[in-house]
Backbone as numpy.savetxt, mean C-alpha at the origin, in Angstrom:
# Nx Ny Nz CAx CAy CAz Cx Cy Cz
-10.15 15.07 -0.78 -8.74 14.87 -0.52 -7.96 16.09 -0.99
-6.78 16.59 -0.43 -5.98 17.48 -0.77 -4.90 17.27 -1.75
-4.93 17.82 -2.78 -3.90 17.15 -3.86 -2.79 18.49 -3.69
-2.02 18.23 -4.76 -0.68 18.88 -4.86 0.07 18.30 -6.35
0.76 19.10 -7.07 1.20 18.80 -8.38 2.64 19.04 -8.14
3.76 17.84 -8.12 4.88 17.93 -7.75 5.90 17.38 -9.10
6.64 17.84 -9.88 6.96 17.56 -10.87 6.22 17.33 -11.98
4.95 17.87 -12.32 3.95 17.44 -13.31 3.32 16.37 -12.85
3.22 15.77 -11.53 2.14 14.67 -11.19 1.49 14.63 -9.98
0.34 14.46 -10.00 -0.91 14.47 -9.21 -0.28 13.75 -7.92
-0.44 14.15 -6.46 -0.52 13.79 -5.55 -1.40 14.13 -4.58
-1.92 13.33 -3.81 -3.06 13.07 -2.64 -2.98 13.06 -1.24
-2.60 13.44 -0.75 -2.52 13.68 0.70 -4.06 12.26 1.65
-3.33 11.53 1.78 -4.36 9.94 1.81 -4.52 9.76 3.48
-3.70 10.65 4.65 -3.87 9.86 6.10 -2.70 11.04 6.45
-2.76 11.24 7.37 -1.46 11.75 8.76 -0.57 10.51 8.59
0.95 11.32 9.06 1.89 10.44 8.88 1.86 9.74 10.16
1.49 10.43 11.40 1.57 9.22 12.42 0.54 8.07 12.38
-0.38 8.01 11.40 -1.95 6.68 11.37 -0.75 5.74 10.85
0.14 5.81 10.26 1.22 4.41 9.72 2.63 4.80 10.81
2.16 3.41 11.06 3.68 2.70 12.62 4.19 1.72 11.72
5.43 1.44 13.05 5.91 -0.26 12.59 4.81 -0.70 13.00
5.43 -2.46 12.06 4.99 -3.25 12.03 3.18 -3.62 12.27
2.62 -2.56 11.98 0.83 -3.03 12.13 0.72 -1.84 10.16
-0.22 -2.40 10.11 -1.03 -2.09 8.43 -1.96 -1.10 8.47
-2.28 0.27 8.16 -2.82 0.80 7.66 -3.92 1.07 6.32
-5.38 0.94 6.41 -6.22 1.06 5.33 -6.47 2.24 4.65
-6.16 1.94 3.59 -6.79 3.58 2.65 -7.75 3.64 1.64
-8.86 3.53 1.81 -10.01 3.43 0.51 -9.31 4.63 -0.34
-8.83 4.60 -1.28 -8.21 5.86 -2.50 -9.65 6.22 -2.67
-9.90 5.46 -3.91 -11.19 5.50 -4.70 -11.65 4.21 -4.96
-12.79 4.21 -5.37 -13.53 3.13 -5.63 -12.77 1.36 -6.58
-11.89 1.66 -7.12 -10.71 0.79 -7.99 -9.21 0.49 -6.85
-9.01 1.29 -5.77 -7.68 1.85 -5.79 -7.89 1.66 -3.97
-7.61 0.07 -3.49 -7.83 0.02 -1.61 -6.30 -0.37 -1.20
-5.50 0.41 -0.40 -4.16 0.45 -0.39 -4.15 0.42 1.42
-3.32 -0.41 1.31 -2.42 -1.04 2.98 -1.26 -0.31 2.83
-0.84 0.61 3.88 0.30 1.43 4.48 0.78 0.71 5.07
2.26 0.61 5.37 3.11 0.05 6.21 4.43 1.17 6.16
4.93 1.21 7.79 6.12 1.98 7.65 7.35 0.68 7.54
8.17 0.77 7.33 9.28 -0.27 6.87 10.51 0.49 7.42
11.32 0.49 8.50 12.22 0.84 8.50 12.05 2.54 8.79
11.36 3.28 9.03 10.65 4.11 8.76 10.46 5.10 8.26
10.09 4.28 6.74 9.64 4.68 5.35 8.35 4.35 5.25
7.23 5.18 4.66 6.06 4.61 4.43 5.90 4.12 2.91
5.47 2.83 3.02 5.34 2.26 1.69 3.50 1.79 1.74
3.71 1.36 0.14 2.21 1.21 0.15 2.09 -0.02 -1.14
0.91 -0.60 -0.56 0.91 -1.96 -1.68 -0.84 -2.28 -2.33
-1.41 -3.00 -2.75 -2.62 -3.04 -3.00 -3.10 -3.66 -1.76
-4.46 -3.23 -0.91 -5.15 -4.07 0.05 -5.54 -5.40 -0.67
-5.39 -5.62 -1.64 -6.54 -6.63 -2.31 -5.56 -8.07 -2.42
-5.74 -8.69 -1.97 -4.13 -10.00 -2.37 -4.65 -10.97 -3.50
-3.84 -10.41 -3.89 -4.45 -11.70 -5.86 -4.81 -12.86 -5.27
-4.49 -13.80 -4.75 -4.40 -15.02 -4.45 -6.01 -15.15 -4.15
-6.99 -14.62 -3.05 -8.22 -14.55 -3.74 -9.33 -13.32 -3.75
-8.46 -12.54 -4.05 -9.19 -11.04 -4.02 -9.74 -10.83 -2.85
-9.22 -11.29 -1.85 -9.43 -10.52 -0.41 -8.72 -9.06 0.37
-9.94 -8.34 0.51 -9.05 -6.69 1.15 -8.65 -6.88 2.45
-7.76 -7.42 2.84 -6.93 -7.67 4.25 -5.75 -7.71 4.42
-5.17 -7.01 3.30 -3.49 -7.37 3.47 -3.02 -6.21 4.62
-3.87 -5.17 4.96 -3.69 -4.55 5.90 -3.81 -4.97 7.05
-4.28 -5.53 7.51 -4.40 -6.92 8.89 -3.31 -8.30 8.74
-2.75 -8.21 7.72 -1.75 -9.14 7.57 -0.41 -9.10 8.71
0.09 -10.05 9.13 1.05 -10.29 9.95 2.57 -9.49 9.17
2.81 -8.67 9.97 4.29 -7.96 9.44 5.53 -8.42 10.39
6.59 -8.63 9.40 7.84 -9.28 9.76 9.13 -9.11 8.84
9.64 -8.21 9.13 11.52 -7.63 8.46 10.34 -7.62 7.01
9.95 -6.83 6.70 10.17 -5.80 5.15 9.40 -6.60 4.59
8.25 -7.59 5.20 7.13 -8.38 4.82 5.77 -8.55 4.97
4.52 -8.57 4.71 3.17 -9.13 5.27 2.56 -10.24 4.69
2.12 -10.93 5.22 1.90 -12.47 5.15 0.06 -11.73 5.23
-0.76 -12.62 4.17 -2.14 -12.46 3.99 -2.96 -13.17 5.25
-3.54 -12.38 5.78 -4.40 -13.24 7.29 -5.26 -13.86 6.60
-5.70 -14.44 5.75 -6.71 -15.09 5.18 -5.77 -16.45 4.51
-5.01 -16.11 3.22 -4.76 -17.08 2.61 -2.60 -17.35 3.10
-2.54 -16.80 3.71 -0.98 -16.87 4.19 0.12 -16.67 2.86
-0.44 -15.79 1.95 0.53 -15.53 0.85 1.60 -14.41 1.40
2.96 -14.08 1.30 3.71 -13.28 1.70 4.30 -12.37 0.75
4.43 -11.49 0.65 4.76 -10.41 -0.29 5.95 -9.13 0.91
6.79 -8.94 -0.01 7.69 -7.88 0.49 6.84 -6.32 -0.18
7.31 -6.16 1.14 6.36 -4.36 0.85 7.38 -3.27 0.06
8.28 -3.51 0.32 9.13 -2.46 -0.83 8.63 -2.50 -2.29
8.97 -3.81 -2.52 8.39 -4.33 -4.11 7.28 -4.99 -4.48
6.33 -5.43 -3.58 4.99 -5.95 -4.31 5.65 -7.56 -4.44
6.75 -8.20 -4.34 7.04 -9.71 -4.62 6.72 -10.54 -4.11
5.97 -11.21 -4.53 5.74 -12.33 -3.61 6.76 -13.81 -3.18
7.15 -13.57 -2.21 8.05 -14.37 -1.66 8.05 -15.96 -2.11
6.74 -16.32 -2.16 6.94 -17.58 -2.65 7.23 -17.88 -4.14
7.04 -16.80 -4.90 7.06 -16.68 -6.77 5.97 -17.01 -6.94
5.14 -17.21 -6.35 3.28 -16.61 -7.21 3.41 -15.33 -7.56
1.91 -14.70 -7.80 1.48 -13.33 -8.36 2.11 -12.35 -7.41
2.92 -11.46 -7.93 3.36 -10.27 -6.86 1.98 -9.32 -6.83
2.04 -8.52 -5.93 1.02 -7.31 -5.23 1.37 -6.26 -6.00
0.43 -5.35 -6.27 0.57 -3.66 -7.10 1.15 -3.16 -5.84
2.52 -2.28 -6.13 2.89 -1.29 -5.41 2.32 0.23 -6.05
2.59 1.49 -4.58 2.07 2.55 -5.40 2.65 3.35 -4.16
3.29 4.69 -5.29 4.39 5.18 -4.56 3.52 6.49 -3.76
4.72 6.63 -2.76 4.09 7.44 -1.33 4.89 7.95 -1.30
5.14 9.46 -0.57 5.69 9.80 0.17 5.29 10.67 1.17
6.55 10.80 2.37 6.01 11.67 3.56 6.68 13.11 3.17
5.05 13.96 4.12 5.86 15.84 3.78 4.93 16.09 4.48
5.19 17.42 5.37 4.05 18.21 6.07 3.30 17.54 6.99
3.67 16.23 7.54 2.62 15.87 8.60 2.06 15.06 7.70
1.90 14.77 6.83 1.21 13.80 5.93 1.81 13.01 5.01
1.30 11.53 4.59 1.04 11.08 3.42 0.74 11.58 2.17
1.55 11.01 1.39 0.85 11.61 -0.24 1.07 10.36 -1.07
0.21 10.09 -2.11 0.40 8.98 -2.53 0.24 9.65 -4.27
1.05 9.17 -5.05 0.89 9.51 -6.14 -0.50 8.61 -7.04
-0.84 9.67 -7.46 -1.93 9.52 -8.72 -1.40 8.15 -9.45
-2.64 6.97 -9.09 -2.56 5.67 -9.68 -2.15 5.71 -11.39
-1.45 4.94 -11.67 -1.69 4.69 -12.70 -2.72 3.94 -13.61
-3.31 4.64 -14.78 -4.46 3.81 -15.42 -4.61 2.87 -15.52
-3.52 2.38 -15.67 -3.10 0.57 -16.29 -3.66 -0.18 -14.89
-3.74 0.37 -13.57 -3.55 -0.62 -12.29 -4.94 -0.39 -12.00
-6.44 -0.38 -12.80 -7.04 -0.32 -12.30 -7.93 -1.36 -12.17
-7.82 -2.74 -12.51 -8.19 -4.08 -11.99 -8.08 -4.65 -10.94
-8.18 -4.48 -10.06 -7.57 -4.30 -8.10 -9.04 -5.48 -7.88
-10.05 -4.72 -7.84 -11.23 -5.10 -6.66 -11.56 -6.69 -7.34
């Protein structure tokens, strides 16, 4: 992967900015801890954990998208993609910040603490 150090922090260049559209989900194996669903929102690319707490299934990228939301194709949990919340007040989703430059994605260097995902 192509990194870049932008204010003192690690960034990754993770996909081309056109692989994330509206409304359909994008997969990103990071690393082995770290499986992240792209979504453009408005069109902003945001990014959340693939993994949905509810039962550790990697599909939130195949999840149904709707106004600034994805609903889990497996267990129908809904979470807003800006913030990781889960709409119903169960467990919210790990967010993890992105941004677009150069034709690409960049996703900032996970934090240590978020590495209980899989």
């Amino acid at each position: 992967m192509t990194t870049k150090v932008i204010d003192g922090v690690l960034w990754y260049a993770i996909c081309k900015s056109h692989d994330v559209v509206e409304r359909r989900g994008f997969r990103v194996e990071f690393d082995s801890e770290h499986d992240v669903a792209l979504f453009r929102v408005d069109g902003i690319v945001r990014a959340i954990s693939n993994v949905c707490p509810h039962k550790r299934a990697s599909m939130m990228f195949d999840g149904f998208v709707d106004q600034g939301t994805v609903r889990c194709p497996l267990h129908g949990w809904t979470y807003r993609i800006c913030t990781g919340e889960n709409v119903a007040g169960g467990r919210n989703i790990t967010t993890y910040d992105v941004r677009e430059e150069a034709g690409f994605v960049w996703m900032r260097e996970p934090d240590p603490l978020l590495r209980f995902e899989m």
